[in-house]
C-alpha positions as CSV (number, residue, x, y, z in Angstrom):
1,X,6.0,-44.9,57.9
2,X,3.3,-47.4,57.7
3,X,4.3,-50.8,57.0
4,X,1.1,-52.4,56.8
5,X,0.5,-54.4,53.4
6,X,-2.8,-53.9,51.5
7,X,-3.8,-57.3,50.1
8,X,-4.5,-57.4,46.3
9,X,-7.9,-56.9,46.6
10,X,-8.5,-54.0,48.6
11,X,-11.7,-52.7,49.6
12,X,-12.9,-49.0,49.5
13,X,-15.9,-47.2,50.9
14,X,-17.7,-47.3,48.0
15,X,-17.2,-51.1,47.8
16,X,-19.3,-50.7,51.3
17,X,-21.8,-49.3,49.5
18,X,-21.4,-45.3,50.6
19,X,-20.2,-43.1,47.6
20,X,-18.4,-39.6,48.9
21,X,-18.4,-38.6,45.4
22,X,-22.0,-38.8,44.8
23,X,-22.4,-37.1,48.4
24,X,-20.3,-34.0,47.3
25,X,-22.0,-34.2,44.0
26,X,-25.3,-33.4,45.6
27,X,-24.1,-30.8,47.4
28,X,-23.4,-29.0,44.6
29,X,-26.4,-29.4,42.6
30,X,-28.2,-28.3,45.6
31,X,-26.5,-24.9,46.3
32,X,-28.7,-23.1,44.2
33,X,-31.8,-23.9,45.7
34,X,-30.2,-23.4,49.5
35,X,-29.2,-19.8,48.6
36,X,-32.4,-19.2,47.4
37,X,-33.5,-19.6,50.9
38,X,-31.0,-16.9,52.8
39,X,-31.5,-14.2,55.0
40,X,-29.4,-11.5,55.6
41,X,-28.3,-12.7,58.7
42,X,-26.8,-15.7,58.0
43,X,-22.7,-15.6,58.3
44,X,-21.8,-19.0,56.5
45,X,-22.6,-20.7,53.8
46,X,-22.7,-25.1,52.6
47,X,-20.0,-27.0,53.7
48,X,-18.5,-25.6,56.8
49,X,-18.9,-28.0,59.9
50,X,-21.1,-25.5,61.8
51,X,-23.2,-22.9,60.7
52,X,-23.4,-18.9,61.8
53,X,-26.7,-17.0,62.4
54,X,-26.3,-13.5,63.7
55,X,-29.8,-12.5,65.6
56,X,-30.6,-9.1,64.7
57,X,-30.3,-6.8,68.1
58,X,-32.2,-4.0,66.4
59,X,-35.1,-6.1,65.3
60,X,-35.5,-8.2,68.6
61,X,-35.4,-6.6,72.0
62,X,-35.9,-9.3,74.3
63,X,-35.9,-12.4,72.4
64,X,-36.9,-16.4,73.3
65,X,-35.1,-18.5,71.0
66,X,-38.2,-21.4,70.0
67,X,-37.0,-25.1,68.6
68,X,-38.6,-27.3,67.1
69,X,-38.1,-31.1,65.2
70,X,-40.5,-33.8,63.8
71,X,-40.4,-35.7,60.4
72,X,-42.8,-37.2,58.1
73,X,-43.7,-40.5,59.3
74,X,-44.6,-43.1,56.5
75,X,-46.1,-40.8,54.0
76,X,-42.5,-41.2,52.8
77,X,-43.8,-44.4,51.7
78,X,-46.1,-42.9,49.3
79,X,-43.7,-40.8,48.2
80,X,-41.8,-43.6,47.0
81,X,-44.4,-45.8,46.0
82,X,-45.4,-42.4,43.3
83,X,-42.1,-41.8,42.1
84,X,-42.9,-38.2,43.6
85,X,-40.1,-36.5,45.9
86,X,-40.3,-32.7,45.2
87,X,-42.9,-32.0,47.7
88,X,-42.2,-34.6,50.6
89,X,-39.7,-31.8,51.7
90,X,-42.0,-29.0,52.4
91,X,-43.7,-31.7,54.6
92,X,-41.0,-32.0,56.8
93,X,-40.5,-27.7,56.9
94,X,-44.4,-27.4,57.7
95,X,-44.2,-29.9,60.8
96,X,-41.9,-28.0,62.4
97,X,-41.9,-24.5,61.5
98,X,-45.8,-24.8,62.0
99,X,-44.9,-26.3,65.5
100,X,-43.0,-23.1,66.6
101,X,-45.7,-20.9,65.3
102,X,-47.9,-21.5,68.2
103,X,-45.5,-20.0,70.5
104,X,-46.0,-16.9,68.4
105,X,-42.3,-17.6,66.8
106,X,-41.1,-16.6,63.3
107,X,-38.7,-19.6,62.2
108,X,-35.2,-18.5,61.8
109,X,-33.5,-21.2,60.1
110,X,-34.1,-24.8,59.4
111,X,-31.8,-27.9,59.4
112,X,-32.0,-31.3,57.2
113,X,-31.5,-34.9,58.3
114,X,-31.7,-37.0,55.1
115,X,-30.9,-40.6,55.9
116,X,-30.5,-43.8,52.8
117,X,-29.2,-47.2,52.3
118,X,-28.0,-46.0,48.9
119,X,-28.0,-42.1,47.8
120,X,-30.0,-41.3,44.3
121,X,-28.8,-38.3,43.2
122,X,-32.3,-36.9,41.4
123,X,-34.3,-38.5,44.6
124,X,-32.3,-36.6,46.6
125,X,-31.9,-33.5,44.5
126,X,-35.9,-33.3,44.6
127,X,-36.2,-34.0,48.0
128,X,-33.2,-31.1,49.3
129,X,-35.1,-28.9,46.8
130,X,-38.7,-29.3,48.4
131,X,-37.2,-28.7,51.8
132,X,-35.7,-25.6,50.5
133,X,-39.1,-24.6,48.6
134,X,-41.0,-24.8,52.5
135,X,-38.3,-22.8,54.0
136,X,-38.9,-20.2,51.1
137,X,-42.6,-20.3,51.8
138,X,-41.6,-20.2,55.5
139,X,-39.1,-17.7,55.1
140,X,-36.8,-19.3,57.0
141,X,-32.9,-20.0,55.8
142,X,-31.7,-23.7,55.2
143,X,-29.0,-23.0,57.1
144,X,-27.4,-26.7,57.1
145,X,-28.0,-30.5,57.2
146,X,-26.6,-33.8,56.8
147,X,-26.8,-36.9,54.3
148,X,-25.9,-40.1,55.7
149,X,-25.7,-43.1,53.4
150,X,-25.9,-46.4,55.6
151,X,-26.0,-49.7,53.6
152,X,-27.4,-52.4,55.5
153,X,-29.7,-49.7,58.0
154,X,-31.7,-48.8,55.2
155,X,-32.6,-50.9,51.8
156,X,-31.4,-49.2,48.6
157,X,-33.7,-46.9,47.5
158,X,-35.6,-46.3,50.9
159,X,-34.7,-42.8,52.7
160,X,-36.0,-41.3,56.0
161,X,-36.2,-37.2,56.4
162,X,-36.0,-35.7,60.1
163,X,-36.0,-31.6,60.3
164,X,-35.3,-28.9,63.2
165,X,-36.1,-25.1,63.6
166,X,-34.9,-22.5,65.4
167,X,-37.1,-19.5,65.4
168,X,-37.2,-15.8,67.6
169,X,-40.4,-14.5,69.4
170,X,-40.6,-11.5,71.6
171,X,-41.0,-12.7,75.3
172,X,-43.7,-9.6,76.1
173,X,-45.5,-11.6,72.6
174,X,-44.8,-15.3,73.7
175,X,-48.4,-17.2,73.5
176,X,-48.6,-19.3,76.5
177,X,-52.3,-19.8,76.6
178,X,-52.8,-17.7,79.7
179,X,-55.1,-15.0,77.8
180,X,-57.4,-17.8,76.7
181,X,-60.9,-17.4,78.9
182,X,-64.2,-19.3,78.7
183,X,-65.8,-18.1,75.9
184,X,-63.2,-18.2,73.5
185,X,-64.2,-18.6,69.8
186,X,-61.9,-21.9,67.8
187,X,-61.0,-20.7,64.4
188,X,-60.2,-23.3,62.0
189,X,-58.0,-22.7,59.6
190,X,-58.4,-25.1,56.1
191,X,-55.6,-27.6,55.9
192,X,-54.5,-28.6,52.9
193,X,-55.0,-32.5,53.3
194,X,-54.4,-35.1,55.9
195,X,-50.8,-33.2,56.0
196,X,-48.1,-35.3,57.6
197,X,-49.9,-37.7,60.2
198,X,-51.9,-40.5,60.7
199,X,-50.4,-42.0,57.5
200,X,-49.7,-45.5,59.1
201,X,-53.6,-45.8,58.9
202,X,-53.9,-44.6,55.4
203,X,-51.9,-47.5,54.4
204,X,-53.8,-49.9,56.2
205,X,-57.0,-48.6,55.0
206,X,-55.6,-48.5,50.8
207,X,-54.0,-51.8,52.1
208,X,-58.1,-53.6,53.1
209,X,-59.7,-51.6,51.0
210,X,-57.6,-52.5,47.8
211,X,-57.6,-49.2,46.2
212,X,-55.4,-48.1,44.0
213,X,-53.6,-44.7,44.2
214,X,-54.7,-43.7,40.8
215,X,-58.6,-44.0,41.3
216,X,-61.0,-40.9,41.7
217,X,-62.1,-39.5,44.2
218,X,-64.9,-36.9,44.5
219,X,-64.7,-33.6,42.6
220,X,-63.9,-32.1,45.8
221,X,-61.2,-34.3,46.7
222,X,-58.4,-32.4,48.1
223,X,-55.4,-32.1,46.3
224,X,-56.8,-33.3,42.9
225,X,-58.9,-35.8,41.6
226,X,-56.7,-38.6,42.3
227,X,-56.5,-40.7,45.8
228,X,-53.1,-40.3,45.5
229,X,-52.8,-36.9,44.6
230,X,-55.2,-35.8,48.0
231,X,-52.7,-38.1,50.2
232,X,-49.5,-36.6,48.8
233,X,-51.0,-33.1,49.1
234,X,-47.8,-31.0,51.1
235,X,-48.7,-29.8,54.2
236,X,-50.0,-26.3,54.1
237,X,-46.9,-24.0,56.0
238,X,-49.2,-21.3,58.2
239,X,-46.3,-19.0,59.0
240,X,-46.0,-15.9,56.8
241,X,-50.3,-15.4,57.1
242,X,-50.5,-15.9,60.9
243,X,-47.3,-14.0,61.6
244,X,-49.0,-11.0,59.7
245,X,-52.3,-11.6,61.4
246,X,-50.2,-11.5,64.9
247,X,-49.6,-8.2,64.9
248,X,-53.5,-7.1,65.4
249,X,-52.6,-8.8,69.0
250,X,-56.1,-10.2,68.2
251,X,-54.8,-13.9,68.1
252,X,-54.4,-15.8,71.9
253,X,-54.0,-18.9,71.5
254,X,-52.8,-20.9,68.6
255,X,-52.9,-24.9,67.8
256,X,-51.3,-26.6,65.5
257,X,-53.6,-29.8,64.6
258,X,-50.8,-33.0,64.3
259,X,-51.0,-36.6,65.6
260,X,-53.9,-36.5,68.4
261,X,-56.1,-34.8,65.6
262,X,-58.9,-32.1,66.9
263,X,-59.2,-33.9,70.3
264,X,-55.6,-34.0,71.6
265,X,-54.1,-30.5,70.0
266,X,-56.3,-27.8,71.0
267,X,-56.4,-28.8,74.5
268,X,-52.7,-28.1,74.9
269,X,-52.7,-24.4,74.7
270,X,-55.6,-24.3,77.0
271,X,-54.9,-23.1,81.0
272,X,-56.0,-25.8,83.4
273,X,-59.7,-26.1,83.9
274,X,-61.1,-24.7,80.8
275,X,-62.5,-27.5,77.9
276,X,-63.8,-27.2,73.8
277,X,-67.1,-28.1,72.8
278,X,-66.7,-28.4,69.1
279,X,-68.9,-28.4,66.4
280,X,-68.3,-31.2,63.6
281,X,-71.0,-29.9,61.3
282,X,-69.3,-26.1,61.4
283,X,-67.4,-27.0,58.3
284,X,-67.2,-29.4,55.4
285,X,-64.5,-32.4,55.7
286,X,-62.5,-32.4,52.8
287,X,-63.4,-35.9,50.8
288,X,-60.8,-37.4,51.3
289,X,-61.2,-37.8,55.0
290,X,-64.5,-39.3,53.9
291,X,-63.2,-42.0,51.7
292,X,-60.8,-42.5,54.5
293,X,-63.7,-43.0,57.0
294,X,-66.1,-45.1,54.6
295,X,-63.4,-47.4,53.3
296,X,-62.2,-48.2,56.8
297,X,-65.0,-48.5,58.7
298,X,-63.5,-46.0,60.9
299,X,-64.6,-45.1,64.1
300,X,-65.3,-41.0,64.5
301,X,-63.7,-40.6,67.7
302,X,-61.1,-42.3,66.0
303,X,-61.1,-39.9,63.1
304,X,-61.1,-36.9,65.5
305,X,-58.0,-38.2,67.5
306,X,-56.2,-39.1,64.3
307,X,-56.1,-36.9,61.5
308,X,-56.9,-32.8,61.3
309,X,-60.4,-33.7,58.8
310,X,-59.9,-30.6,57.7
311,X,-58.4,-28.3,60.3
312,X,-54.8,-27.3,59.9
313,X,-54.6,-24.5,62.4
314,X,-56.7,-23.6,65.2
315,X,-56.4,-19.7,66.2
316,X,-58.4,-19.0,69.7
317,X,-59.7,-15.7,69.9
318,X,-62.4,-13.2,71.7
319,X,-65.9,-13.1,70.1
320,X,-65.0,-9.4,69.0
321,X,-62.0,-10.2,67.3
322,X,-63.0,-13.1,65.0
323,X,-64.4,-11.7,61.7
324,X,-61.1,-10.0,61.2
325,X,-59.1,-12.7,61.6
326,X,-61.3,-14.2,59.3
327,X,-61.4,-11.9,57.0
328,X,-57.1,-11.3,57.1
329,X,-56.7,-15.0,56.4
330,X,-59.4,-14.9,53.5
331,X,-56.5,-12.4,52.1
332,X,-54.0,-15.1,52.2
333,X,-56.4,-17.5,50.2
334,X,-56.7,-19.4,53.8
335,X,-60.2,-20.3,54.0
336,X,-61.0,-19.8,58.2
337,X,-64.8,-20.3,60.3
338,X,-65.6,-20.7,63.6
339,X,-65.4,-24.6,64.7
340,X,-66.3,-24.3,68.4
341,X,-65.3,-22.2,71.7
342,X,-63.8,-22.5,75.0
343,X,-65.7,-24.0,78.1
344,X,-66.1,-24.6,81.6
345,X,-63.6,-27.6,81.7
346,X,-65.4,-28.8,85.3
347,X,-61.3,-29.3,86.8
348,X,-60.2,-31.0,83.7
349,X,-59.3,-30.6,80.1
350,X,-62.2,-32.6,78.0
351,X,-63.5,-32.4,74.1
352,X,-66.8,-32.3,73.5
353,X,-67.9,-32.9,70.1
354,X,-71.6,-31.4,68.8
């Protein structure tokens, strides 16, 4: 028997500012949109301390299990400073199921890490259901996750999202770069914004600049009218359209284009001693990244190192296989050209840009 004696006024967890009841409460309104997002070959569902995933032995042969994890960086910030959560989630699915993609993988299921000083239940809510909306468009199963509410780490209100993957290819498919020869066309695939990096930037430029996230940009601004609109743009989630275009055998190489922009990306699939040259004026930077580079005064190397300008994706492929891969992605509304090809990299791995 404990003798211990609780003084008059006791204190609780929620007096410590985390609220179980809110926590279970979210997991409830969130159920829907999780089983929304199941494949057949997952054994358990929300709740259970460990989830189940039964790889399919008649589908998969010889399978490499691929991983993956990333987050969004401080386009949460945005995010918040919008009052817009429902599409920050696919953000954090795109990073890392894109990720994967290169190896040739098709994500099997995705995990959550949703971290606040204080949970909001319709932040939340909208956030859970974004990441559940880029697993669907992934077709991958949110599997699992966790929501940690730490007063004191975190200011009320503020939140921070990290995600992880776990995807199958076969190991006779794996792309590991070693088909990739000199000569080698780049295929740029559109992205859908400045996706998910280089954000810290963006707010130092809106910061010097003094813009305002409501004021127009060009008609061709990405993402809408709006500055604010083109920056919040979700990341474009190439899985379902490259998987399909996988099959042809026609693809060798594939580069997802993150932090390290054009320069840093596409050199990592390469074998040693091959190079890029790349061709800037091969396609049409979105006008965002203009009013990005204009307002900043920033440098073009920097540009090409920092964000994608443009280019999501990069598929490397022979000469004779390019207009079909063009043409298979123009059936998934992905708008793809040829950005530059594979050269001589003189014993090293170099960019150059025409």
């Amino acid at each position: 028997m404990n003798d211990t004696k609780i003084p008059e006024n006791s204190l609780s967890y929620r007096d410590a500012g985390v609220d179980i009841d809110a926590g279970n409460e979210l997991v409830e309104r969130i159920r829907p949109a999780v089983k929304n997002t199941m494949r057949p070959e997952v054994l358990t569902g929300l709740g259970g301390f460990g989830a189940l995933f039964e790889l399919d032995l008649k589908k998969w042969k010889n399978p490499l299990l691929v991983s993956g994890t990333d987050g969004v960086g401080t386009k949460l910030m945005l995010a918040r400073q919008l009052g817009r959560h429902d599409t920050i989630g696919i953000d954090l699915v795109a990073m890392c199921v894109n990720d994967i993609l290169t190896s040739g993988a098709e994500p099997l299921f995705f995990l959550d890490y949703f971290a606040t000083g204080k949970l909001l239940l319709d932040e939340a809510e909208s956030v859970i259901a974004g990441i559940a909306e880029g697993c669907r468009q992934a077709g991958c199963a949110l599997i699992g996750g966790e929501t940690a509410e730490m007063p004191g780490m975190y200011r009320d209100g503020d939140y921070d999202l990290a995600g992880f993957t776990v995807g199958a290819v076969e190991r006779s498919q794996v792309l590991d770069g070693s088909r990739i020869e000199t000569g080698h066309q780049l295929i740029g695939m559109a992205s859908s914004g400045p996706h998910s990096n280089g954000y810290s930037l963006i707010r130092k430029v809106i910061q010097v600049s003094g813009a305002g996230l409501d004021d127009k940009l060009p008609a061709d601004g990405v993402g809408g009218a709006r500055l604010g609109n083109a920056l919040l743009a979700p990341t474009r989630i190439y899985v379902k359209p490259v998987l399909e275009m996988l099959k042809s055998g026609h693809i060798d190489g594939l580069a997802h284009i993150t932090g390290g922009g054009l320069t840093e990306n596409i050199v990592r699939v390469l074998p040693v001693n091959l190079g890029l040259a790349i061709d800037t004026r091969s396609w049409r930077r979105p006008a965002v990244f203009n009013w990005l580079q204009q307002n900043g005064g920033i440098d073009e190397q920097d540009m090409l190192r920092t964000f994608n300008c443009g280019i999501g994706m990069v598929m490397l492929a022979r000469k004779e296989n390019v207009e079909g891969l063009i043409s298979a992605a123009a059936g998934h509304d992905i708008d793809c050209l040829v950005i530059g090809e594979v050269t001589d990299g003189s014993g090293s791995q170099q960019v150059k840009y025409l």
